[in-house]
Residue, then its C-alpha position, 0 to 999 in steps of 0.5 A: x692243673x689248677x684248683x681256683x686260685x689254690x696253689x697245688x702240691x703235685x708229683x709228677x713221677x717220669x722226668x722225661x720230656x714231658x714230665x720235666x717239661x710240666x713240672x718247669x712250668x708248674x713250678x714256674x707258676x707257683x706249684x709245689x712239685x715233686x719229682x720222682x724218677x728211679x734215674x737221677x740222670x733225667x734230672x737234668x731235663x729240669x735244668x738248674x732253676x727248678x725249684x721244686x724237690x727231687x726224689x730218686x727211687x723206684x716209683x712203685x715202691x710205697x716207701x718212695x711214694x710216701x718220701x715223695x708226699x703221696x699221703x698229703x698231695x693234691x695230685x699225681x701224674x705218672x708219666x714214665x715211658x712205661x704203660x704198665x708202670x704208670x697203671x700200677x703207679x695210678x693204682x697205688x695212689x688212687x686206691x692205697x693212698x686216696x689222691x684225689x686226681x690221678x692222671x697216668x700217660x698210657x701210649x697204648x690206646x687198649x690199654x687205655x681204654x681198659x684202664x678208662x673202664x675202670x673210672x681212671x683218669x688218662x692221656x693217650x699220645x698215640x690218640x691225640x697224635x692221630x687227631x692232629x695229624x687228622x685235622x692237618x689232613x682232612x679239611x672237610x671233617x675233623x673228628x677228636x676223641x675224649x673220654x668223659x667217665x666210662x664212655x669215649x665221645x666224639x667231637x665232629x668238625x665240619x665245614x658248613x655248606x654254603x647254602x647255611x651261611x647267614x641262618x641260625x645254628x638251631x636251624x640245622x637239624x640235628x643226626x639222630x645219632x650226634x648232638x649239634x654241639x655249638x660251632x668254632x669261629x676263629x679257634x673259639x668254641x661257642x656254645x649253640x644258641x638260638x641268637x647264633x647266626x652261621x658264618x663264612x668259615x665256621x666249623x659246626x661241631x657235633x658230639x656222639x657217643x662212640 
């Protein structure tokens, strides 16, 4: 989490693996962190270099939100091993306190879905870990999810028939119910463009609404 050149006060509230993990290296990197875990035990996860401020209690409660900063932070990740704790958790900073970029991590894809209805901010290990785990299976046809706003896009890749290789992206006709996105060369992203000539290798990429 980066705002321009600004460095950021963020809590981050689950000292686990991956909120010890992101509140090292943002700290590293020159962020304000606070963490907050009602175990003082994770803490060890951040190790004896941290820098940041430590903030032991029970999450959920607004008395430990406010020690930890809440009313004056520019950001808040609830990543506790609990889906519900991390939705009451976003809940209260969003609407009680007014922080601007709330993330929570929900493990449970329903959940999130509903908690993405109501114009929430989230990430979902089950997705992600099924969206690799297609693209190391399936060569052919990758598909990745990502939730803009209130709707759940699908990113499409797939391999371009060798009949396409040489002519301009603009000239492969799009679905009616995907967009032609732009292409992947060599992990890259491009955009699709008139001037942009297919390649051996080449991943078109397509966007849909789910």
């Amino acid at each position: 989490i980066c705002r321009g050149e600004q460095w950021m006060d963020i809590i981050v509230v689950g000292c686990g693996r991956g909120g010890s993990k992101f509140a090292k290296e943002a700290s590293k990197e020159g962020h304000n962190i606070v963490v907050v875990d009602e175990d003082k035990r994770k803490f060890i996860n951040l190790g004896d270099d941290f820098e940041g401020i430590l903030v032991k209690g029970n999450p959920i409660d607004e008395e430990v939100l406010k020690n930890a900063g809440i009313e004056s932070t520019d950001a808040m990740l609830a990543l506790t091993e609990d889906d519900n704790t991390n939705i009451m958790i976003s809940q209260i900073a969003k609407e009680k306190f007014g922080v601007k970029k709330v993330i929570a991590r929900i493990f449970d894809a329903e959940k999130e879905k509903v908690f993405n209805a109501f114009g929430m901010k989230s990430i979902c290990p089950t997705n992600i870990t099924i969206d690799v785990l297609k693209t190391k299976v399936f060569e052919g046809e990758i598909i990745t999810n990502h939730t803009i706003g209130k709707n759940k896009i699908e990113f499409i890749f797939k391999d371009i028939p060798a009949k396409h290789g040489g002519k301009g992206i603009l000239e492969i006709k799009n679905d009616e119910k995907q967009f032609l996105f732009g292409l992947l060369r060599e992990n890259k992203m491009i955009f699709a463009k008139n001037s942009l000539k297919l390649k051996k290798n080449d991943k078109l990429v397509y966007a849909r609404i789910k």
